[in-house]
TORPA-87864 format. One line per 2 residues: for each residue z, x negated, y of C-alpha. Coordinates in pm, whole numbers, plus 50000, padded with zeros to 5 digits. Each point is the difference from the previous one (the first is absolute). Example, Ala and Ser with C-alpha at 12.3 -4.5 7.8 and 13.67 -1.06 7.14 Angstrom:
// residues 2
50780,48770,49550 | 49934,49863,50344
// end
This chain:
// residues 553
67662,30250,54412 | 49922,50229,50262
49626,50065,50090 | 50002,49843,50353
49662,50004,50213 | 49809,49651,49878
49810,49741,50236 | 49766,49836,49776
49871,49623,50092 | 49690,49931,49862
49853,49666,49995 | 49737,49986,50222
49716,49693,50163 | 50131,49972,50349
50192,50355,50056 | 50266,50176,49960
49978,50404,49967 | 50292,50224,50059
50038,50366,49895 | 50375,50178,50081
49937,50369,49845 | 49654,50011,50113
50053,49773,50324 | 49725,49697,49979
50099,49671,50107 | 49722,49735,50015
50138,49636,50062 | 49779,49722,49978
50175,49673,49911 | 49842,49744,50277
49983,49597,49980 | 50300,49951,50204
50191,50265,49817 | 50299,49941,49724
49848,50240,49717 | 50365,50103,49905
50075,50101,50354 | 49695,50268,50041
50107,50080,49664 | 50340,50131,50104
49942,50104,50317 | 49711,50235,49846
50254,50105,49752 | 50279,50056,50258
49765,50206,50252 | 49922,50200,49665
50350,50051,49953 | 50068,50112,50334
49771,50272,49996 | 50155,50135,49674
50251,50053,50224 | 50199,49759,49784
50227,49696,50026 | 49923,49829,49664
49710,50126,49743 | 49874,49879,49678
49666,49777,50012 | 49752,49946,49711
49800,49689,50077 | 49662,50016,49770
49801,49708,49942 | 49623,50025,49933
50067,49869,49606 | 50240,50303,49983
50312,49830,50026 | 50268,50237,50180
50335,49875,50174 | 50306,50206,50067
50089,49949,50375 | 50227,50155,50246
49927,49961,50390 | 50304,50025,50225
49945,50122,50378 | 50288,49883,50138
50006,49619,49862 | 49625,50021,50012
49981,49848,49649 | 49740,50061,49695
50192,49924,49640 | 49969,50100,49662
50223,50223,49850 | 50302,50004,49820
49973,50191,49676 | 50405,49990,49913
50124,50373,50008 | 50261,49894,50210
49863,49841,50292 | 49868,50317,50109
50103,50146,50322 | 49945,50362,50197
49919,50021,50348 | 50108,50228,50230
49697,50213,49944 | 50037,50010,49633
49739,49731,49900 | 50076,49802,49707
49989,49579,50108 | 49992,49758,49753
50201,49704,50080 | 50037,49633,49812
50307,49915,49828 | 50082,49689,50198
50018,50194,50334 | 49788,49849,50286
50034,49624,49839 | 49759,50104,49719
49740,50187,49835 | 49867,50124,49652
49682,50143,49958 | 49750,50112,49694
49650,49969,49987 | 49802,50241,49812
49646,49956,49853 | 49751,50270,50012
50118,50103,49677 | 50353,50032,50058
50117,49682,49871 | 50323,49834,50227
50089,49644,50098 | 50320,49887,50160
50060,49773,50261 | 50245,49873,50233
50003,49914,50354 | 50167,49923,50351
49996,50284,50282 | 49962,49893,50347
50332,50046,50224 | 49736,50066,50318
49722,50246,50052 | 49759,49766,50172
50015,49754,49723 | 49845,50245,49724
49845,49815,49637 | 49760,50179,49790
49933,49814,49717 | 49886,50168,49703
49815,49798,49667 | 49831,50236,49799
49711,49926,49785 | 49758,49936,50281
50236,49750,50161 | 50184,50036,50337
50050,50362,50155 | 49832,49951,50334
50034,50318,50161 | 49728,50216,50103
50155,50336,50028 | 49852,50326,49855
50178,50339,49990 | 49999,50307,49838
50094,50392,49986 | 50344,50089,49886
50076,50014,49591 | 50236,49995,49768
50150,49672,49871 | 50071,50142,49649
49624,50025,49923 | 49903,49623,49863
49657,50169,50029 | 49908,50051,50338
49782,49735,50167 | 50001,50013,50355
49669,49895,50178 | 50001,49866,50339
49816,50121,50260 | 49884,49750,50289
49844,50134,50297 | 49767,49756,50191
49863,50197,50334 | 49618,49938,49922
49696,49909,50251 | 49826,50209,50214
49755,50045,50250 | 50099,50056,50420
49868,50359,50083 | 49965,49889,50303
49815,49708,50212 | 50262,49688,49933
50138,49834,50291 | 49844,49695,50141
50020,49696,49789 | 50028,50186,49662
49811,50203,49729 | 50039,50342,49881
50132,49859,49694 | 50380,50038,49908
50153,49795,49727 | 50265,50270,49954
50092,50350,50172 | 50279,50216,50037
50021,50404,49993 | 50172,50125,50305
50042,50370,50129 | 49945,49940,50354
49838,49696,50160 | 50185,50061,50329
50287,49727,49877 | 49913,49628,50076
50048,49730,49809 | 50247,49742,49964
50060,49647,49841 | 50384,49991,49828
50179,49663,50034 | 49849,49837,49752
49644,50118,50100 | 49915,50295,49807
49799,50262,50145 | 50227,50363,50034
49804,50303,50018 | 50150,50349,50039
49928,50351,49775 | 50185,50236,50150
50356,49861,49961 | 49982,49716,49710
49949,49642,50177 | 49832,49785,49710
49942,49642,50071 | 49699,49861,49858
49896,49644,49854 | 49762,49894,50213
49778,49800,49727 | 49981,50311,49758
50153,50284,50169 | 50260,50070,49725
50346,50143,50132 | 50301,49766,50082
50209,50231,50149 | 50021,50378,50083
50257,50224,50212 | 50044,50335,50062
50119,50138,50345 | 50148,50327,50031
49706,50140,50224 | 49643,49959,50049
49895,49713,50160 | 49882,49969,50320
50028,49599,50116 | 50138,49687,49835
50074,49665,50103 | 50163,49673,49964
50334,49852,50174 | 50195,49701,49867
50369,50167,50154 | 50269,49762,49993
49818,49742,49806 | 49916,50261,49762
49614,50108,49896 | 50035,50405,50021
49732,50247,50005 | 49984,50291,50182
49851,50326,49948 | 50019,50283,50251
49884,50358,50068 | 50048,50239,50300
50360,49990,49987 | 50113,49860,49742
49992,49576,49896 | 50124,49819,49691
49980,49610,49931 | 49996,49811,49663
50145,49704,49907 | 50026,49819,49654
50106,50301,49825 | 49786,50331,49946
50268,50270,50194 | 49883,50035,50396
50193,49900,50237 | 50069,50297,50231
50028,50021,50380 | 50153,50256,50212
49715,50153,50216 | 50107,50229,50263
49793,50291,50019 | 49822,49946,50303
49965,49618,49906 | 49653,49839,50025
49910,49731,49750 | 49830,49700,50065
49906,49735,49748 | 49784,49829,50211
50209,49898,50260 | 50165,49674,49944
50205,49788,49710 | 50225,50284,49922
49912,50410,49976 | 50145,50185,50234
50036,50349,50110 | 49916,50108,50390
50227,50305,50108 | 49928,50249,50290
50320,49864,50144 | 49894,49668,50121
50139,49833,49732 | 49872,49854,49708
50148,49889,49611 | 49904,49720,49852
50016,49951,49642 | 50194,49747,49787
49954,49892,49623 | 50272,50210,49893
49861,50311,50153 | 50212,50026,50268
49910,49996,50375 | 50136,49858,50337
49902,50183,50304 | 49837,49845,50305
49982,50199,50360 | 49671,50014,50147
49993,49950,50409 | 49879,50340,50138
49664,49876,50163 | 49875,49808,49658
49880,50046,49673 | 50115,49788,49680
49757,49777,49883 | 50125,49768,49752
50292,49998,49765 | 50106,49574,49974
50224,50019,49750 | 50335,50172,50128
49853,50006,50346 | 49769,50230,50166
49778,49876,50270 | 49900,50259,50253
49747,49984,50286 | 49875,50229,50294
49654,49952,49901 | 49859,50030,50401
50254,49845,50152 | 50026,49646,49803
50414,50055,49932 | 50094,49906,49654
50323,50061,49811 | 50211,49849,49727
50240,50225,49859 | 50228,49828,49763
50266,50217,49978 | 50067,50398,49969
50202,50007,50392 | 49897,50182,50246
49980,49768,50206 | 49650,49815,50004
49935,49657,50060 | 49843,49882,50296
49618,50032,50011 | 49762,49706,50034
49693,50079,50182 | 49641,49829,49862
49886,49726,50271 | 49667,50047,50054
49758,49763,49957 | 49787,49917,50336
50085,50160,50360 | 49798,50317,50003
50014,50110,49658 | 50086,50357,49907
50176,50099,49676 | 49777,50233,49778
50242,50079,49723 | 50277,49790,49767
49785,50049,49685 | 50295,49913,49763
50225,49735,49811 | 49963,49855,49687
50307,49776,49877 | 50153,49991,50300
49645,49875,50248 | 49928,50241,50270
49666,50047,50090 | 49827,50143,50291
49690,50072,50148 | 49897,49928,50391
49705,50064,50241 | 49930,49704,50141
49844,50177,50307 | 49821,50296,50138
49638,49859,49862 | 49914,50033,49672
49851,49592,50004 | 50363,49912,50062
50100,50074,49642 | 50353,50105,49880
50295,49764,49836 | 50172,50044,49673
50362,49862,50028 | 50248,49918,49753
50352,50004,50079 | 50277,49898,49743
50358,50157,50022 | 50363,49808,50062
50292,50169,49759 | 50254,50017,50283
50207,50318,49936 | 50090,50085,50361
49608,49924,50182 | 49660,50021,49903
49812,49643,49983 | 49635,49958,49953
49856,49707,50034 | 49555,49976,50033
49893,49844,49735 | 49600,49998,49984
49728,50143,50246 | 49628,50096,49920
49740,50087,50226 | 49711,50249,49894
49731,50123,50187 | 49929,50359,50050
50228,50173,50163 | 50181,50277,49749
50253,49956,49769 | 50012,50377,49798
50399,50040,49957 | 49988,50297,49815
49967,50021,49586 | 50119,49685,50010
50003,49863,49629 | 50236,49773,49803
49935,49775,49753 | 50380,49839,50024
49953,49800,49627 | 49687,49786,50150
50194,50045,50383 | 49683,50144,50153
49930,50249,50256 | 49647,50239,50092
49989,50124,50326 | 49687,50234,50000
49744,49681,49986 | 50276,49734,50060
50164,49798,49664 | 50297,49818,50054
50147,49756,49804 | 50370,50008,50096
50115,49712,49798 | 49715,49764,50134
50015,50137,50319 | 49636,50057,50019
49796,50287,50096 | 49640,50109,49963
49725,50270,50155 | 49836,50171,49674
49681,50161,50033 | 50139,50324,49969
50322,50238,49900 | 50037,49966,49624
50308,50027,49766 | 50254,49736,49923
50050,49937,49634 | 50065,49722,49711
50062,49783,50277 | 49634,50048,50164
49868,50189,50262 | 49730,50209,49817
49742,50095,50272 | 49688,50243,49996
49696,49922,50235 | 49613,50023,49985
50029,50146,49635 | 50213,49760,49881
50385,49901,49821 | 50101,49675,50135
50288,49858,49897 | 50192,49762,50262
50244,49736,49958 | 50314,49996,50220
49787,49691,50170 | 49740,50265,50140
49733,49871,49728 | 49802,50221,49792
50065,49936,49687 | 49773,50233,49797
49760,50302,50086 | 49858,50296,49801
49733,50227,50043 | 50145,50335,50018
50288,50213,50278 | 50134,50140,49752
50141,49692,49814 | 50363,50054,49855
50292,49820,50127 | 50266,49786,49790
50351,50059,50005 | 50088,49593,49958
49825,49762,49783 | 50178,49819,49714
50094,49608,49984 | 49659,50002,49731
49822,50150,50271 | 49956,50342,49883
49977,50277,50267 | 50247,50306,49901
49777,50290,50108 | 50086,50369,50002
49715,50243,49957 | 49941,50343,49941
49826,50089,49672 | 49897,49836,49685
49704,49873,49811 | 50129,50254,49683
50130,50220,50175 | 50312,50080,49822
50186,49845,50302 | 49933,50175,50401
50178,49667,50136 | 50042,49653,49891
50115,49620,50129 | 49751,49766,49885
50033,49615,49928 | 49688,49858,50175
49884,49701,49842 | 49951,49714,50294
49620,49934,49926 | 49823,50159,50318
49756,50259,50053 | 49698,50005,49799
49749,49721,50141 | 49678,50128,50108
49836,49665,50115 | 49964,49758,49753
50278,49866,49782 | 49968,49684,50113
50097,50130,50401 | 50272,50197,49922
50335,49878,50090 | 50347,50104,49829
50295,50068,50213 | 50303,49812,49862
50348,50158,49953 | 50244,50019,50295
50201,49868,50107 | 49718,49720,49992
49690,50174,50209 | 49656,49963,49922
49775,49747,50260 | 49865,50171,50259
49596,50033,50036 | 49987,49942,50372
49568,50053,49966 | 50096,50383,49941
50021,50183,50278 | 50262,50195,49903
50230,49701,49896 | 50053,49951,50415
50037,50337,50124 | 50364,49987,50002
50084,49809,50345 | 50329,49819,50066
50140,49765,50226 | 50336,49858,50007
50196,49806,50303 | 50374,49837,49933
50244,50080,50201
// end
């Protein structure tokens, strides 16, 4: 038998630990998670990296009984291995795959003790991928598969014991002051080379950080790896876009952008040269050229291109449309095709005789929304509107939706930012909550983050809901910022330096038990989890410093 690379499983409590030639894989097996299924996905990601389309597995158990497996990539299945001479087949890369007797309708197998002792047994090999079985008695009773992995070895040797090596991210301390509502204490942390990349939750809710240009997706309970994937450059901005019904994310740099789907190759798109990339920018990336025109991107990697009208500026992708707007003049576009020839522009109605368009401040899936001075006094306030768009091909409908009334009377459209997965908005001291069609004076400027406005004033971090209320404050300007906060209501934190020092930059797991008290236990109040907010203390002063006031249409 030829000496292929191994992937050893080795029973584990709870986890399942990869290694392809060096490459570690940690999968934890979860509640709602088929055991077999991690199993052979670990296995098959192992495989792939071995650059392989079948490979021999050793699964270990922790009483030393070994199985003979194979793992095949392309049916996505996890079975033990034939030992018949004759069932064995050559790839096109000159592996050696062992294959059962009975074809794809059966299986035969040996176990081997610790010792080197065989047993034969029979069995039934699933027709479908998705429908994998990994049943295996041994002496400790069911094979339940918590997945281990070793270094490459040679087969022949009944010798070599593989030991599997599980790495759980360990707890740390914030080197910096935590954001509002949490402690300096991290459950887990992450190394990364640059903490310039943000955070971003996968599909099914894992955390993603970036080192340089691996994507790893974390568990969010322990911080073990799910998933990694390499893109071809260093990264510079990720995100998330469901694309035709299909979860992809995308990774980008200067000029150049990939996207990954289920499978671990990126997903290339053309950039021209002179293309500027833009995550940010609506439920599809897209790439703004020079020449007024603008490609947006599909799941496949391909692009359509959309014409932008010569006064505007592009300011959300909506799928295969583009919606456009001359930002001073109220005239909004949407281009749903690649002619030349535009549709019809609708023009934003304003909302009381008198009033004077500031800016359009943006769109988030597919609701306008614009700022106007109500009039020339400052006690006259200004008006958020909210304007949502027809889908007529040949003219431009918008129809207003929602109107709020604030008083002051400025409305900062510059550095607007985007927080398009909670729909919000921050106009300088102005949060807007696009979906509820609310809006809300802040005390200040602050950043937009985690789906609250994060707001420094009088010494202080407060954190405010997308309701204007202040949620949480701490003690210190120079509190850190979360990328998002998990469903468990841990706040994903980036920070620069480390506690040991054997990492510059790190993403830390903030546990969700708030700062350090320092009145007596018995005062202190602990913020709850979002999405559910913590109670508001209206006797604090700084719990009504955010002033709103909203007026229907």
């Amino acid at each position: 038998m030829h000496p292929w690379p191994v992937i050893v499983l080795t029973i584990g409590e709870g986890e399942i630990v990869a290694d392809a030639n060096g490459d570690v894989l940690t999968y934890p097996v979860l509640e709602d998670a088929s055991p077999a299924d991690v199993a052979a996905d670990a296995a098959s990601e192992a495989c792939r990296r071995l650059g392989l389309k079948a490979c021999r597995v050793q699964g270990h158990t922790e009483d030393g009984e070994v199985y003979e497996m194979i793992v095949d990539t392309e049916f996505g299945t996890l079975e033990e291995r034939s030992t018949d001479p004759a069932t064995t087949l050559t790839s096109g890369n000159g592996t050696v795959h062992g294959r059962t007797s009975a074809g794809r309708g059966g299986r035969l197998g040996r176990r081997r003790t610790s010792s080197g002792a065989t047993a034969v047994r029979g069995g039934v090999r699933r027709p479908q991928a998705r429908r994998r079985t990994l049943m295996m008695w041994g002496s400790a009773g069911v094979f339940v598969a918590t997945l281990g992995v070793c270094g490459v070895y040679v087969l022949q040797d009944p010798e070599a014991t593989p030991a599997a090596v599980i790495y759980t991210p360990p707890p740390a301390q914030l080197p910096v002051p935590a954001p509002a509502g949490w402690d300096t204490y991290a459950t887990w942390t992450a190394p990364m080379q640059s903490s310039t990349v943000r955070a971003i939750l996968d599909p099914s809710g894992h955390p993603v950080s970036v080192d340089g240009s691996t994507l790893t997706a974390h568990d969010p309970k322990t911080g073990v790896e799910r998933w990694t994937r390499t893109a071809p450059f260093t990264v510079s901005q990720v995100a998330l876009f469901t694309l035709d019904g299909q979860s992809r994310v995308a990774a980008s740099t200067a000029r150049e952008l990939v996207m990954f789907g289920d499978g671990p190759d990126p997903i290339r798109v053309d950039v021209p040269q002179n293309g500027t990339i833009v995550l940010d920018g609506g439920t599809a990336p897209r790439v703004d050229l020079p020449t007024k025109q603008t490609l947006i991107v599909a799941a496949d990697g391909s692009t359509v291109s959309r014409v932008v009208p010569a006064v505007a500026e592009p300011i959300e992708a909506l799928d295969a449309d583009l919606v456009t707007a001359d930002l001073q003049a109220g005239r909004i576009w949407r281009v749903t095709t690649d002619s030349a020839a535009l549709p019809s522009p609708a023009t934003l109605p304003s909302p009381a005789e008198g009033a004077e368009l500031i800016s359009v401040l943006g769109s988030i899936d597919g609701r306008v929304v614009a700022a106007w001075k109500n009039g020339d006094r400052a006690s006259d306030g200004v008006s958020i509107g909210f304007y949502d768009l027809g889908t007529a091909p040949d003219a431009t409908e918008v129809t207003q939706a929602g109107l709020v009334t604030l008083e002051g009377g400025d409305v900062s459209a510059s550095g607007l930012q985007l927080d398009r997965e909670n729909t919000l908005m921050l106009a300088g001291s102005v949060l807007i909550d696009v979906s509820t069609m609310e809006a809300h004076r802040l005390p200040g400027a602050g950043k937009l983050s985690a789906g609250y406005a994060w707001v420094n004033t009088d010494g202080e971090q407060s954190r405010i809901n997308s309701q204007g209320e202040v949620e949480d404050t701490t003690d210190s300007l120079q509190a850190s910022v979360p990328d998002l906060i998990t469903a468990d209501g841990k706040a994903i934190t980036r920070a620069t330096g480390s506690p040991t020092g054997d990492s510059p930059n790190s993403l830390y797991a903030l546990a969700d038990t708030g700062p350090r008290p320092t009145a007596p236990p018995t005062t202190t109040t602990t913020s709850s989890a979002p999405p559910t907010p913590a109670a508001t203390n209206t006797s604090d002063p700084a719990s009504t410093s955010a002033v709103s006031s909203k007026e229907n249409p």
